[in-house]
C-alpha positions as CSV (number, residue, x, y, z in Angstrom):
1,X,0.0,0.0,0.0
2,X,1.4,3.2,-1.1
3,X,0.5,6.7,1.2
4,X,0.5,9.7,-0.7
5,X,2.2,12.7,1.2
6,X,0.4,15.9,1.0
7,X,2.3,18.5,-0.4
8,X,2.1,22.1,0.5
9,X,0.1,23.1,-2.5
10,X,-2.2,20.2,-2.1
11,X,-2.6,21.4,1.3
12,X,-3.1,24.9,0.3
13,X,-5.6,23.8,-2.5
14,X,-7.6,22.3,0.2
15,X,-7.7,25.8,2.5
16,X,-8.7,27.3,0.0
17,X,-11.5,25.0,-0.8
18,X,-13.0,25.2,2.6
19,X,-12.9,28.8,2.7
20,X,-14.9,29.3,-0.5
21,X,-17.4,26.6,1.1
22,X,-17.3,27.8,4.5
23,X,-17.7,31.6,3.5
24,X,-17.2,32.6,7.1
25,X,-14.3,33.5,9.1
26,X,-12.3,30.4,11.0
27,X,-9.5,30.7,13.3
28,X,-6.6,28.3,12.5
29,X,-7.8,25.6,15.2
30,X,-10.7,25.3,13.2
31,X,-9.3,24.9,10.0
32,X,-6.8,22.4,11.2
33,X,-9.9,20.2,12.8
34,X,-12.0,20.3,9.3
35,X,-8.6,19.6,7.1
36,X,-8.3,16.5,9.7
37,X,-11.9,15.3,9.5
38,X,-13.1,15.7,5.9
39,X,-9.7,15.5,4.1
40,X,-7.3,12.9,6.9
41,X,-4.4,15.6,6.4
42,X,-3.0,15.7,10.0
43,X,-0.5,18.7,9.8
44,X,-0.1,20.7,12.8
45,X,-1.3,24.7,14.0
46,X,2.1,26.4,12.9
47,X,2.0,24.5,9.5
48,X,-1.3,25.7,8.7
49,X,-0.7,29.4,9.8
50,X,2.4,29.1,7.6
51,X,0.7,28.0,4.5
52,X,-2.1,30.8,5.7
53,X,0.4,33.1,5.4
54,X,1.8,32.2,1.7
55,X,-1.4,32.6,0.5
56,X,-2.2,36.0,1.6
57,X,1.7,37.0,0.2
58,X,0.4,35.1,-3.1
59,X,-2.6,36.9,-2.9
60,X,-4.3,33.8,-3.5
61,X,-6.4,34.6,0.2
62,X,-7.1,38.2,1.2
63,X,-7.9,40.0,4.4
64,X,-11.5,41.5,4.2
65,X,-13.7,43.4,6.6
């Protein structure tokens, strides 16, 4: 049995993902939890905030009010 590895820009694919179907804003806890439960990619907190943060400097994921 081969396991894939998630890459980074898998994983980013997938944040991106839930924030167009969530619509809302989530705090990184959150985000970890739902990347864990509806797509089994177990990264941790700092991991996520980092990826979080490439996105917004990619402008990929914006800041709005």
């Amino acid at each position: 049995m081969k396991i894939k590895k998630d890459n980074k820009e898998n994983i980013k694919s997938k944040i991106l993902e839930i924030f167009d179907i969530e619509n809302r804003p989530m705090n990184i806890r959150e985000l970890t939890q739902i990347l864990r439960n509806k797509y089994k990619i177990i990264k941790s907190e700092p991991f996520i905030k980092k990826c979080l943060d490439e996105l917004a400097q990619s402008e990929e994921l914006s800041i709005e009010d």
